[in-house]
mmCIF file of the N, C-alpha and C atoms, coordinates in Angstrom:
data_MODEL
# 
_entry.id   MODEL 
# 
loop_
_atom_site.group_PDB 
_atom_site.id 
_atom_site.type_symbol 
_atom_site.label_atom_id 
_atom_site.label_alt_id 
_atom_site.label_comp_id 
_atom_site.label_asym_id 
_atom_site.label_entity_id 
_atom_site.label_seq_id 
_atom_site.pdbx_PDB_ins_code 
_atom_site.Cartn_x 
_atom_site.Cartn_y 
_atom_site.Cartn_z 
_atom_site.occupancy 
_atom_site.B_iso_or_equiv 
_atom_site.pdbx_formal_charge 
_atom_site.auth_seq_id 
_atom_site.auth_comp_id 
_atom_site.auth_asym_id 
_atom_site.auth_atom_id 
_atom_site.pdbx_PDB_model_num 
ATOM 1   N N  . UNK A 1 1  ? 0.854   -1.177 0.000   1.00 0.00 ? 1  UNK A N  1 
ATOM 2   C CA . UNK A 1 1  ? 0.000   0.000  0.000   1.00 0.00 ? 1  UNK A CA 1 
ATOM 3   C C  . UNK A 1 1  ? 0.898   1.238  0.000   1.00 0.00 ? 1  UNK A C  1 
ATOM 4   N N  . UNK A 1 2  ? 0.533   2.236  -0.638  1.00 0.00 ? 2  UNK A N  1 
ATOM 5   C CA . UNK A 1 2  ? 1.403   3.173  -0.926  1.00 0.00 ? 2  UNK A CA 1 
ATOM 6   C C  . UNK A 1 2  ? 0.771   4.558  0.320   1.00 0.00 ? 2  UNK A C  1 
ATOM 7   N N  . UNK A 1 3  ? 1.620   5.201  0.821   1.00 0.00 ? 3  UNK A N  1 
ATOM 8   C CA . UNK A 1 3  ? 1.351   6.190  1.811   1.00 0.00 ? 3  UNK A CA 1 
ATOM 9   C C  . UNK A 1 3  ? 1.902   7.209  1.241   1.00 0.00 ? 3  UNK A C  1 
ATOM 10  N N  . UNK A 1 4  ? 0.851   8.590  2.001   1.00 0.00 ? 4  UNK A N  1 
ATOM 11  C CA . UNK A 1 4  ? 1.054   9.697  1.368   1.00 0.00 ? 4  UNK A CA 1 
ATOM 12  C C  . UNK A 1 4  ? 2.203   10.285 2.208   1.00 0.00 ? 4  UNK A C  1 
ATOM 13  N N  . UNK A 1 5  ? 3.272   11.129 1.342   1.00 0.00 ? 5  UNK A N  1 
ATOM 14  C CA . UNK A 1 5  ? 4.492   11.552 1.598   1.00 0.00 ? 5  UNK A CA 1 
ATOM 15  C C  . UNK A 1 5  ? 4.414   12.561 2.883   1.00 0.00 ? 5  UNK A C  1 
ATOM 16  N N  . UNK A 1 6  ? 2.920   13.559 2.847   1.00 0.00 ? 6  UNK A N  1 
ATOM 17  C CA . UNK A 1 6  ? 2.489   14.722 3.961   1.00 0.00 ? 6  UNK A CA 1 
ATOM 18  C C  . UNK A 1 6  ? 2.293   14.335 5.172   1.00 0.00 ? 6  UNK A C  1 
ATOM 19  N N  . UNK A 1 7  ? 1.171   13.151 5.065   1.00 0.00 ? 7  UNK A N  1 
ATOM 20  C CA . UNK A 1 7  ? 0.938   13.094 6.444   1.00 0.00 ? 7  UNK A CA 1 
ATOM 21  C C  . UNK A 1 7  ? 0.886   11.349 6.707   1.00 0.00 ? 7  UNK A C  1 
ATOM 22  N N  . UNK A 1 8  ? 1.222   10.818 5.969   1.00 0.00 ? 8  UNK A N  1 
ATOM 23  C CA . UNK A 1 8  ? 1.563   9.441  6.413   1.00 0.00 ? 8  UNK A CA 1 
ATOM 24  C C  . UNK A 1 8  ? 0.375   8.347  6.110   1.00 0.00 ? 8  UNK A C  1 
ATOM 25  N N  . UNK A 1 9  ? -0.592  8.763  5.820   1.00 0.00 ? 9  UNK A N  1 
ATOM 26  C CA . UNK A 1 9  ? -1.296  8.046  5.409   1.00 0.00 ? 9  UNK A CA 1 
ATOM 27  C C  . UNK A 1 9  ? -1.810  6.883  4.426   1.00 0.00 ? 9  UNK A C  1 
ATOM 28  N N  . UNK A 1 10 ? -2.457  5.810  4.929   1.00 0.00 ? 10 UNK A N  1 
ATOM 29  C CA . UNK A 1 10 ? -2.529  4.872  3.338   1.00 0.00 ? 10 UNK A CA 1 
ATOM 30  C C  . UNK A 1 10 ? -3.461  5.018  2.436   1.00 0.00 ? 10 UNK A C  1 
ATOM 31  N N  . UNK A 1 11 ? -2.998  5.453  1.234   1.00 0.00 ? 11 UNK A N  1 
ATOM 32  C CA . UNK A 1 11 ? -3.751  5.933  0.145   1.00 0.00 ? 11 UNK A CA 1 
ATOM 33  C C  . UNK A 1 11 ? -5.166  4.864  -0.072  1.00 0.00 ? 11 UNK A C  1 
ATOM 34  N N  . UNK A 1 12 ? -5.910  5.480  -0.639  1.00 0.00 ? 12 UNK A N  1 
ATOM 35  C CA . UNK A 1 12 ? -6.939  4.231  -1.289  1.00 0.00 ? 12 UNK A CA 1 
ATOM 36  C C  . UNK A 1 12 ? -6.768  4.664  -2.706  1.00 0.00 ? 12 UNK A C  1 
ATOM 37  N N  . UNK A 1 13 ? -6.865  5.938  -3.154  1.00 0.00 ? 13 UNK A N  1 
ATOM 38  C CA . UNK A 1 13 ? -7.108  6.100  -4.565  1.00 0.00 ? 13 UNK A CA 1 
ATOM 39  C C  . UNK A 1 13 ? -5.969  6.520  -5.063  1.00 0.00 ? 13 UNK A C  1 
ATOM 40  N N  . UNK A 1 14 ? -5.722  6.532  -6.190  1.00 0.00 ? 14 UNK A N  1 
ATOM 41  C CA . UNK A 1 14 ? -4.205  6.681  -7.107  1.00 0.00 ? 14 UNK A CA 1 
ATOM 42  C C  . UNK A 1 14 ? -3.789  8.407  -6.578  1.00 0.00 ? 14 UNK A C  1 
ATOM 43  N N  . UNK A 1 15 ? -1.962  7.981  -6.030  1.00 0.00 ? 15 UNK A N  1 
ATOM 44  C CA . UNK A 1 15 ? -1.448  9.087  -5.401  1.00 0.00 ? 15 UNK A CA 1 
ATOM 45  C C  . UNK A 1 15 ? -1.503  10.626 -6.777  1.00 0.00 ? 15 UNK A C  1 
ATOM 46  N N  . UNK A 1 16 ? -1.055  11.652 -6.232  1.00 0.00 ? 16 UNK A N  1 
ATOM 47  C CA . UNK A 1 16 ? -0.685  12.488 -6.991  1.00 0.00 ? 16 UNK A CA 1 
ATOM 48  C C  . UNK A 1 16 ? 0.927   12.742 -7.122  1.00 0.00 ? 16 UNK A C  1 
ATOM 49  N N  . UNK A 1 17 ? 1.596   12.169 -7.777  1.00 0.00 ? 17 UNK A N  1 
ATOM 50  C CA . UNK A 1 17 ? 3.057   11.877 -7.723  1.00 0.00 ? 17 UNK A CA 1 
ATOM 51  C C  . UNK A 1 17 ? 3.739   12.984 -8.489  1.00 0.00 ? 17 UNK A C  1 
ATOM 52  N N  . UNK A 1 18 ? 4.706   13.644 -7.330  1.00 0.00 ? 18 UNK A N  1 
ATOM 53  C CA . UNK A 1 18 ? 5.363   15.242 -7.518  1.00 0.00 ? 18 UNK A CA 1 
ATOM 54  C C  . UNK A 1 18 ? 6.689   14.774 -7.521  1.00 0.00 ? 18 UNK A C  1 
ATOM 55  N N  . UNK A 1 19 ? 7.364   14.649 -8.434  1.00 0.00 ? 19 UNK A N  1 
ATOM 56  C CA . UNK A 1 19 ? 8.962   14.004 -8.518  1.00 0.00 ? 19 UNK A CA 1 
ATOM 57  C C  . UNK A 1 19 ? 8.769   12.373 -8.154  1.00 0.00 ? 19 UNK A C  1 
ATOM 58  N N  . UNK A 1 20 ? 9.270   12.101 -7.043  1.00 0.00 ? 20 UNK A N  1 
ATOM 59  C CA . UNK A 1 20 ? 9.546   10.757 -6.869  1.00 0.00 ? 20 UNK A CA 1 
ATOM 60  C C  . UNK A 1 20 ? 8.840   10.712 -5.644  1.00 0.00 ? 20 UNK A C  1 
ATOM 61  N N  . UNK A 1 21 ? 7.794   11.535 -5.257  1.00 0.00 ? 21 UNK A N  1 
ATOM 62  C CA . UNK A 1 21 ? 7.152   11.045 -3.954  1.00 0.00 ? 21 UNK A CA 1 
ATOM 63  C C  . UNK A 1 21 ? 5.469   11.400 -3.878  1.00 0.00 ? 21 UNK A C  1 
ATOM 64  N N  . UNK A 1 22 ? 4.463   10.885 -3.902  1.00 0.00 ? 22 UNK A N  1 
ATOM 65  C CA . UNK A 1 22 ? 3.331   10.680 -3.556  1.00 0.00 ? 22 UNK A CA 1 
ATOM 66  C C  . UNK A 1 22 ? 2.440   11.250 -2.722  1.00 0.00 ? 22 UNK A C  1 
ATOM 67  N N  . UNK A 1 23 ? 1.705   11.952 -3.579  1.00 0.00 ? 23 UNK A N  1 
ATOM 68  C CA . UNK A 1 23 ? 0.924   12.970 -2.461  1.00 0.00 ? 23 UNK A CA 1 
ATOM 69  C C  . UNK A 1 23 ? -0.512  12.249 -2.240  1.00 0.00 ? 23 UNK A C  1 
ATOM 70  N N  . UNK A 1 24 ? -1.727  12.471 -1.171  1.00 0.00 ? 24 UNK A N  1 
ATOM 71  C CA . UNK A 1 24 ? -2.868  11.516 -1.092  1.00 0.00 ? 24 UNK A CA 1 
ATOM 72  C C  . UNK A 1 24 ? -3.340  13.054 -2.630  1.00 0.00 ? 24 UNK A C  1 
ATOM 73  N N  . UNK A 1 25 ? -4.710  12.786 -2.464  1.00 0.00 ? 25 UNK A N  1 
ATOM 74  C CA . UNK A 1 25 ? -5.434  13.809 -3.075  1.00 0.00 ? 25 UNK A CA 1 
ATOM 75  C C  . UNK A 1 25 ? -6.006  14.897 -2.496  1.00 0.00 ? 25 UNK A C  1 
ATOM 76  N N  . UNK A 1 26 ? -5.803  15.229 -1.480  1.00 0.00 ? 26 UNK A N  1 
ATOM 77  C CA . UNK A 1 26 ? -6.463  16.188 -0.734  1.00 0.00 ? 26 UNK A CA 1 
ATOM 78  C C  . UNK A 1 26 ? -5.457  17.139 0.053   1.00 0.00 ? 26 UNK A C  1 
ATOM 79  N N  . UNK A 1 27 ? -4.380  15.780 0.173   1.00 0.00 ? 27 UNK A N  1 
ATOM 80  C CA . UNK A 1 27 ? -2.676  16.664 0.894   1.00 0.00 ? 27 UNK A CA 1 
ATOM 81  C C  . UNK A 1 27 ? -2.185  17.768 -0.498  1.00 0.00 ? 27 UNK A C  1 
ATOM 82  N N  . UNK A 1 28 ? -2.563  17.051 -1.669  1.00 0.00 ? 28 UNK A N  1 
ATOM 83  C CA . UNK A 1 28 ? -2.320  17.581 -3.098  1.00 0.00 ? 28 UNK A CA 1 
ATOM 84  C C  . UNK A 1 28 ? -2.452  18.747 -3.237  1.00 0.00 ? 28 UNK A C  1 
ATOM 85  N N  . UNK A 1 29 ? -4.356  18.801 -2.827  1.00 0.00 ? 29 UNK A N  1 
ATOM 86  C CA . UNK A 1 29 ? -4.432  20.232 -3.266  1.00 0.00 ? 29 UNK A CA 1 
ATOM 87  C C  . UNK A 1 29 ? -4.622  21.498 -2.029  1.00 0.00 ? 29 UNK A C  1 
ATOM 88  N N  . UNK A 1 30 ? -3.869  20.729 -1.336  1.00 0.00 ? 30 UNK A N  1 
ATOM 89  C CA . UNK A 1 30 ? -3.997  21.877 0.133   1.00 0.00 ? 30 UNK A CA 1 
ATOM 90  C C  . UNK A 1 30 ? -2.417  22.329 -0.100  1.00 0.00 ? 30 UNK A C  1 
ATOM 91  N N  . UNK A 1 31 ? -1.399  21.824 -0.804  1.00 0.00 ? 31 UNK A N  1 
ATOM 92  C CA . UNK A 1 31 ? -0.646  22.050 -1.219  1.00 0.00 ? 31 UNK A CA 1 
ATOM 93  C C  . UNK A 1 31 ? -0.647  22.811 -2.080  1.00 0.00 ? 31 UNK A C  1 
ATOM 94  N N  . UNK A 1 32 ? -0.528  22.281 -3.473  1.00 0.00 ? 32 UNK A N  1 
ATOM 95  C CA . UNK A 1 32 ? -0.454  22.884 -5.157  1.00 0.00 ? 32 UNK A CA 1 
ATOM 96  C C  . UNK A 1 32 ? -1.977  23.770 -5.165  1.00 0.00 ? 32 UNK A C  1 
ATOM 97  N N  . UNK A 1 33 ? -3.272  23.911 -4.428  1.00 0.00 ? 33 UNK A N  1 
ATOM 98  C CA . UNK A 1 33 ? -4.291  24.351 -5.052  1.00 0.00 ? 33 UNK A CA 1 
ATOM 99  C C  . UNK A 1 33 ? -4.934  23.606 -6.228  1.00 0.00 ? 33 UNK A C  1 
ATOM 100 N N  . UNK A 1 34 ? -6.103  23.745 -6.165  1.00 0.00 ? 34 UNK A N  1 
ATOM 101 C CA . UNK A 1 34 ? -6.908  23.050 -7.048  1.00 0.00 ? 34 UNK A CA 1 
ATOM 102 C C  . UNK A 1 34 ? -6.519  23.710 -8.676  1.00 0.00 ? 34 UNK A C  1 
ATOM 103 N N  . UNK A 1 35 ? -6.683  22.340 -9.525  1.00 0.00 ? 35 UNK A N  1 
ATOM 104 C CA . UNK A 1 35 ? -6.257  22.180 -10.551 1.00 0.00 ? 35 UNK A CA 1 
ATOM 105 C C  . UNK A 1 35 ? -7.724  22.681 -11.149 1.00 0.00 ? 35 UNK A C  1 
ATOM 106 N N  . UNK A 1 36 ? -7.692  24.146 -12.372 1.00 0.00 ? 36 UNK A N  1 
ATOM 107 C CA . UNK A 1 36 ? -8.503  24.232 -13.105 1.00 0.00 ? 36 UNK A CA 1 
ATOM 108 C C  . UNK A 1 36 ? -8.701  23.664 -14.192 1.00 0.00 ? 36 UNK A C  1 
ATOM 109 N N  . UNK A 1 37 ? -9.708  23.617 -14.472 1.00 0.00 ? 37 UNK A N  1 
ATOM 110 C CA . UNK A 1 37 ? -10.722 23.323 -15.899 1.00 0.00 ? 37 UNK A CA 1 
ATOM 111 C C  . UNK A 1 37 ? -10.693 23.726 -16.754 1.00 0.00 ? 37 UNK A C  1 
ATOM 112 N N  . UNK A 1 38 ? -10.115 24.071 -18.426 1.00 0.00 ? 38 UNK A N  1 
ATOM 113 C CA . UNK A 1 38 ? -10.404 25.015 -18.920 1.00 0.00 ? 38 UNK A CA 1 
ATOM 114 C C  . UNK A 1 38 ? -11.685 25.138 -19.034 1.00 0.00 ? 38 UNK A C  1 
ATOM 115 N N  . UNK A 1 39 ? -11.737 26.452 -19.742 1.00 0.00 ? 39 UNK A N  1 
ATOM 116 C CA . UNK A 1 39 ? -13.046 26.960 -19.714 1.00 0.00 ? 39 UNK A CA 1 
ATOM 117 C C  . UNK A 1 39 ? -14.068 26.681 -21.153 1.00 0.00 ? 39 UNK A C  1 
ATOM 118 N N  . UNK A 1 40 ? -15.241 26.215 -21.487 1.00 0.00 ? 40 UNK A N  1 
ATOM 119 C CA . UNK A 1 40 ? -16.015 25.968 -22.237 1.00 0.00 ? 40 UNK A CA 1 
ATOM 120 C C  . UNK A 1 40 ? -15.650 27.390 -23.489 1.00 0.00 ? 40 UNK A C  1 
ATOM 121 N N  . UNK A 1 41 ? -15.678 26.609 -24.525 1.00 0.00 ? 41 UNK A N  1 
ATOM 122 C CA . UNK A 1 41 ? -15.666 27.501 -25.512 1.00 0.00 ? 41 UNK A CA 1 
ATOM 123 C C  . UNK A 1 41 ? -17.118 28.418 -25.361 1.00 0.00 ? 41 UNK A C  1 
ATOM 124 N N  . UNK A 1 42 ? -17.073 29.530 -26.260 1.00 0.00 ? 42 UNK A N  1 
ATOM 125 C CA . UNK A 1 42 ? -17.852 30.371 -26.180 1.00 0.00 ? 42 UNK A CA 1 
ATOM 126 C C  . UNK A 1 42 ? -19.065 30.436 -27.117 1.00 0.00 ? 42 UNK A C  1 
ATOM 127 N N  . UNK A 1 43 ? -20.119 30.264 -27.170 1.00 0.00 ? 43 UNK A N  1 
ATOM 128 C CA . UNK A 1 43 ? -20.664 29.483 -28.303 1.00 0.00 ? 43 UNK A CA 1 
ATOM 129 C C  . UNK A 1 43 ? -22.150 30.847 -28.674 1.00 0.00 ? 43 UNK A C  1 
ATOM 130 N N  . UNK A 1 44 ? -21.665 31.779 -29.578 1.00 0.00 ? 44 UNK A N  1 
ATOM 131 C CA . UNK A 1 44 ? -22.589 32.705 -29.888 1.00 0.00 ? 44 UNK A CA 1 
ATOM 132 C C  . UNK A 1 44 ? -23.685 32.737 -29.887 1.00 0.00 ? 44 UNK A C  1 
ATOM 133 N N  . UNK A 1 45 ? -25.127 33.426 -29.345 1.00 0.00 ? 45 UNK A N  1 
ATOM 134 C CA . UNK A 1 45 ? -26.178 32.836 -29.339 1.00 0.00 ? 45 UNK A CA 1 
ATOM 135 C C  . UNK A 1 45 ? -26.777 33.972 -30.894 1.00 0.00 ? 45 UNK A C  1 
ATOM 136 N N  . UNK A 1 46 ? -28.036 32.993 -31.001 1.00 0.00 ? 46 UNK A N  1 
ATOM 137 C CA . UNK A 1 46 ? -28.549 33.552 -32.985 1.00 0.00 ? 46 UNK A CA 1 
ATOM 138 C C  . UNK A 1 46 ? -29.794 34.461 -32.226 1.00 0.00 ? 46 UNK A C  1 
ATOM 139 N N  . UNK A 1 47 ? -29.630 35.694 -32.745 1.00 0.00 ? 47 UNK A N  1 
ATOM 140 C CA . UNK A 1 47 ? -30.642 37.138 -32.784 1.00 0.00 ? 47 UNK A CA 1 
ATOM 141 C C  . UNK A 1 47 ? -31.239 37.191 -33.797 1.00 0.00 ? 47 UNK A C  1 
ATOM 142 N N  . UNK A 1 48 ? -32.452 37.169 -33.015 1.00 0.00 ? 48 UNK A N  1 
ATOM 143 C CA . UNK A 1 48 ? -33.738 37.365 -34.338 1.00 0.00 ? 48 UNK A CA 1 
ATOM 144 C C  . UNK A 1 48 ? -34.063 38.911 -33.859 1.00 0.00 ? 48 UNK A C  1 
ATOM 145 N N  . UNK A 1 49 ? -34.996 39.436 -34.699 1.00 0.00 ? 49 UNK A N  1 
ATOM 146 C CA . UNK A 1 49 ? -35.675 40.571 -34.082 1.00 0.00 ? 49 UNK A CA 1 
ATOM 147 C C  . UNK A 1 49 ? -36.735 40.343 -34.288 1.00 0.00 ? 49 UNK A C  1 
ATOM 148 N N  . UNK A 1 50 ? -37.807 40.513 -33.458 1.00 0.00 ? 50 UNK A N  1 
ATOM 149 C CA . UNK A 1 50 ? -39.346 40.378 -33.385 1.00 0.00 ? 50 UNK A CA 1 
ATOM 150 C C  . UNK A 1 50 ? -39.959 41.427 -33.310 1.00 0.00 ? 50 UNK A C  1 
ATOM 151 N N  . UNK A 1 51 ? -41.024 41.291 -34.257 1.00 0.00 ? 51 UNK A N  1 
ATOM 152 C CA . UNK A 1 51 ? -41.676 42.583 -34.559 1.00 0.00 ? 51 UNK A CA 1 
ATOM 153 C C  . UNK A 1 51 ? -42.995 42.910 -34.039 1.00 0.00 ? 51 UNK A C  1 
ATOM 154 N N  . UNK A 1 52 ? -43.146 42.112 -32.809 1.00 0.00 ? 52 UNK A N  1 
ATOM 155 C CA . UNK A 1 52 ? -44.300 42.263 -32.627 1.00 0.00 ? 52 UNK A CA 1 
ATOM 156 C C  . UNK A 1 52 ? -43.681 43.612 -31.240 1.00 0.00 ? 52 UNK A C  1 
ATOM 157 N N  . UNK A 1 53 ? -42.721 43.367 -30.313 1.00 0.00 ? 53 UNK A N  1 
ATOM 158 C CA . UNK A 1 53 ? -41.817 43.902 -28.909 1.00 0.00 ? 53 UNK A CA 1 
ATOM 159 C C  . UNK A 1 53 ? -41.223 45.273 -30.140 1.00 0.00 ? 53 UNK A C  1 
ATOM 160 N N  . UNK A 1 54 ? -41.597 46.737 -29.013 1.00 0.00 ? 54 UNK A N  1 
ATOM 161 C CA . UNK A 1 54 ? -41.156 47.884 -29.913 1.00 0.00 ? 54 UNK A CA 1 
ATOM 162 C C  . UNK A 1 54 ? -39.828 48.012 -29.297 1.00 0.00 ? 54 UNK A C  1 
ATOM 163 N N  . UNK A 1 55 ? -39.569 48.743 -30.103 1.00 0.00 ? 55 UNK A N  1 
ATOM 164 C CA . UNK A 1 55 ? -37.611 49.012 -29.835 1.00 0.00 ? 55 UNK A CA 1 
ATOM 165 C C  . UNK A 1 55 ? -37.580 49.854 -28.522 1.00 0.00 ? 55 UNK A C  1 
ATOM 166 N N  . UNK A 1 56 ? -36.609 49.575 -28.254 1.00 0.00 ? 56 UNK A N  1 
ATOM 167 C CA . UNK A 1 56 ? -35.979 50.068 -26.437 1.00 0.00 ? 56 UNK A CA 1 
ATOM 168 C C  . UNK A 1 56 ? -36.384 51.578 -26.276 1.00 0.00 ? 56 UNK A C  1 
ATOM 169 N N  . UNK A 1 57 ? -35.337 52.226 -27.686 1.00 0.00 ? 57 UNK A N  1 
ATOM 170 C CA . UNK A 1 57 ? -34.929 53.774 -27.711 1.00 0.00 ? 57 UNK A CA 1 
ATOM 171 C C  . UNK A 1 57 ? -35.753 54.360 -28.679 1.00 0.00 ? 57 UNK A C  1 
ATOM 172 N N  . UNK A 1 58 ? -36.677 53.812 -29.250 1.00 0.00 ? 58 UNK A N  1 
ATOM 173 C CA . UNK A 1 58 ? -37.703 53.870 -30.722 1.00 0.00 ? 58 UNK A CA 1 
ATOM 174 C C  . UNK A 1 58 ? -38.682 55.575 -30.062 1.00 0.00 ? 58 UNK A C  1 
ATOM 175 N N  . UNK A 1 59 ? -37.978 56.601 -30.773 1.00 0.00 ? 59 UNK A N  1 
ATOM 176 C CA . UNK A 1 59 ? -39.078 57.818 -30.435 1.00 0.00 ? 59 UNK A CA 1 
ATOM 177 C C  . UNK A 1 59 ? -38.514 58.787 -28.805 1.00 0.00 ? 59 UNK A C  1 
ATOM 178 N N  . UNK A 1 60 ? -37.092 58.310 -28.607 1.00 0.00 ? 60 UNK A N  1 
ATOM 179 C CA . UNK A 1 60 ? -36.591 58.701 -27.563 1.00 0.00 ? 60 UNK A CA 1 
ATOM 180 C C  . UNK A 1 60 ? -35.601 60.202 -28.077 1.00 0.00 ? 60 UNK A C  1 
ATOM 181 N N  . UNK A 1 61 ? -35.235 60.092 -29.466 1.00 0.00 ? 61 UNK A N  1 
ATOM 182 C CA . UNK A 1 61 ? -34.422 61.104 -29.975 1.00 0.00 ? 61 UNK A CA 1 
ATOM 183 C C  . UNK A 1 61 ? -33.115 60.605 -29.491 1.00 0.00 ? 61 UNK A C  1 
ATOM 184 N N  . UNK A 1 62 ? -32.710 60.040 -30.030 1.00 0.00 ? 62 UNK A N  1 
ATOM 185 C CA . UNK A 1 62 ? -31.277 59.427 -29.658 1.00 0.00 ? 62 UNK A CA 1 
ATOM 186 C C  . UNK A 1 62 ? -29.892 60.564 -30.442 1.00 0.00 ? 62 UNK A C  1 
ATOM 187 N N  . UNK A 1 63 ? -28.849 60.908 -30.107 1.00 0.00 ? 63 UNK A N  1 
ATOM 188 C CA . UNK A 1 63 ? -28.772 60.854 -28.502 1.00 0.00 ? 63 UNK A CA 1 
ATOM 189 C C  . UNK A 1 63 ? -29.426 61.293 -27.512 1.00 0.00 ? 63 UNK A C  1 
ATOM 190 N N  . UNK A 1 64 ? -29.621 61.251 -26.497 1.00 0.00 ? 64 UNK A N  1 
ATOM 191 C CA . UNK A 1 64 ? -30.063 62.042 -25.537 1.00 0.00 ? 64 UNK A CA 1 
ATOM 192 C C  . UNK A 1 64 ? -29.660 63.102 -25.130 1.00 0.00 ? 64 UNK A C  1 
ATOM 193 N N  . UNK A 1 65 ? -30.098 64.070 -24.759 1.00 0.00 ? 65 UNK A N  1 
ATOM 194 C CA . UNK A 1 65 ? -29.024 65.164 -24.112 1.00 0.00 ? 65 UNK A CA 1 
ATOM 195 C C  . UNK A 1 65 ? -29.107 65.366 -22.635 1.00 0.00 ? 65 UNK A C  1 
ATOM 196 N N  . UNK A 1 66 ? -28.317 65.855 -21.899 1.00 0.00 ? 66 UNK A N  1 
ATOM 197 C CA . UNK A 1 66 ? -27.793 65.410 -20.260 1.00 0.00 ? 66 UNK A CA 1 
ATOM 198 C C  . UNK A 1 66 ? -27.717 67.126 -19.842 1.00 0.00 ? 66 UNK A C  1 
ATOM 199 N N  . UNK A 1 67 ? -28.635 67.348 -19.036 1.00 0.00 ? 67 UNK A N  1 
ATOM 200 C CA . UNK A 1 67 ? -28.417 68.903 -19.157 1.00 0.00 ? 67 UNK A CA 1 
ATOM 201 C C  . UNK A 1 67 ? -27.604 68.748 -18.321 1.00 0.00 ? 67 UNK A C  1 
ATOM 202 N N  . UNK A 1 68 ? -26.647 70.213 -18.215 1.00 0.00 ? 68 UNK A N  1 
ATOM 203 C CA . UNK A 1 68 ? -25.554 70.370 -17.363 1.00 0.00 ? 68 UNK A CA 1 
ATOM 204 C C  . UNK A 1 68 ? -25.879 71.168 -16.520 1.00 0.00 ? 68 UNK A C  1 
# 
């Protein structure tokens, strides 16, 4: 049985091995920090415009003016 290098313990699940010595999984990441994920690609969403919903700024006089 293989023991973890930190605190002596006998592993159950496959060590995290840093050079030539064996970390458990939890000594791992209290150590190194948790290992990220990359991140999901970005996947554009499709814009319709519906004509029934009136426009936001439709009759507002765009730009606006901001009195000073």
């Amino acid at each position: 049985m293989i023991r973890c290098t930190r605190c002596h313990r006998e592993l159950k699940r496959p060590p995290v091995v840093v050079g030539d010595y064996p970390f458990g999984p939890d000594c791992a990441r209290q150590m190194f920090g948790r290992v990220q994920k990359p991140a999901a690609p970005v996947r554009p969403s499709r814009v319709s415009k519906d004509d029934a919903t009136p426009d936001l700024f439709d009759g507002y006089g765009w730009p606006l003016m901001v009195a000073a």
